[in-house]
N, C-alpha and C positions, 0 to 999 in steps of 0.2 A: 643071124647076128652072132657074132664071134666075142665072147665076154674074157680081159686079158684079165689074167689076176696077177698082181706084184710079188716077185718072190720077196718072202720075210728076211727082212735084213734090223741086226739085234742094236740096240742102240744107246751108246752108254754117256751119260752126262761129262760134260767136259769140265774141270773145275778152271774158272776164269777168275778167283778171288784173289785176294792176298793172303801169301804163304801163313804170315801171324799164328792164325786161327789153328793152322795144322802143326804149329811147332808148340803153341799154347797148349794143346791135347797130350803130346810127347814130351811135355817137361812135367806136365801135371799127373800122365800116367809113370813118369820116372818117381816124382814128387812119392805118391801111391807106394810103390816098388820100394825104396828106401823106407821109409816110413813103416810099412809093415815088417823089412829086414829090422830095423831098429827095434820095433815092439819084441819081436821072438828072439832076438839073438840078444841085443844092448852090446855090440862091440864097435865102440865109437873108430878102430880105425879100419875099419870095412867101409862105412859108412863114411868117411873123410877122402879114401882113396877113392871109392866112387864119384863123391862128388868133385872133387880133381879133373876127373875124367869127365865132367860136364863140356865144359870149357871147349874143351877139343872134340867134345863133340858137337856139341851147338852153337859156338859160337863164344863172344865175350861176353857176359855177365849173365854168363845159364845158371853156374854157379848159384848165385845169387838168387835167380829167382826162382830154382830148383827146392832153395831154402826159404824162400819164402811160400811156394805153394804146400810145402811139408805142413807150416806153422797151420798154414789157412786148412789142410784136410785135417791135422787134430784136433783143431779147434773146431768147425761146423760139421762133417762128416761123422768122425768117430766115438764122439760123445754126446752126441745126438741126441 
């Protein structure tokens, strides 16, 4: 009796969600990024020109909530 074994084939999760969750991550780690430029540097037009640059990158009102995730990582995150 002749036993077949299956060659290994590698197998990687397909993501079927909605996109939200993975642009929620990308505005929250921008959020991060700015936040800590602003703690070490404090030069508000660095931090104005980038978040400018939201927009055009993610869309209409990243802006916005780029500034909002900011407010939300100083307040529960870095005084903890």
């Amino acid at each position: 009796m002749k036993i077949l074994k299956r060659e290994f084939k590698v197998w990687y999760p397909k993501h079927k969600g909605p996109i939200e969750p993975d642009m929620t991550i990308m505005l929250m780690a921008e959020a991060r990024e700015l936040l800590t430029t602003w703690e070490t540097l404090r030069d508000k037009d660095v931090i104005t020109r980038r978040l400018k640059l939201m927009d055009k990158l993610y869309g209409a009102g990243a802006e916005q909530r780029v500034r909002d995730y900011m407010h939300q990582v100083a307040r529960d995150e870095r005084h903890a």
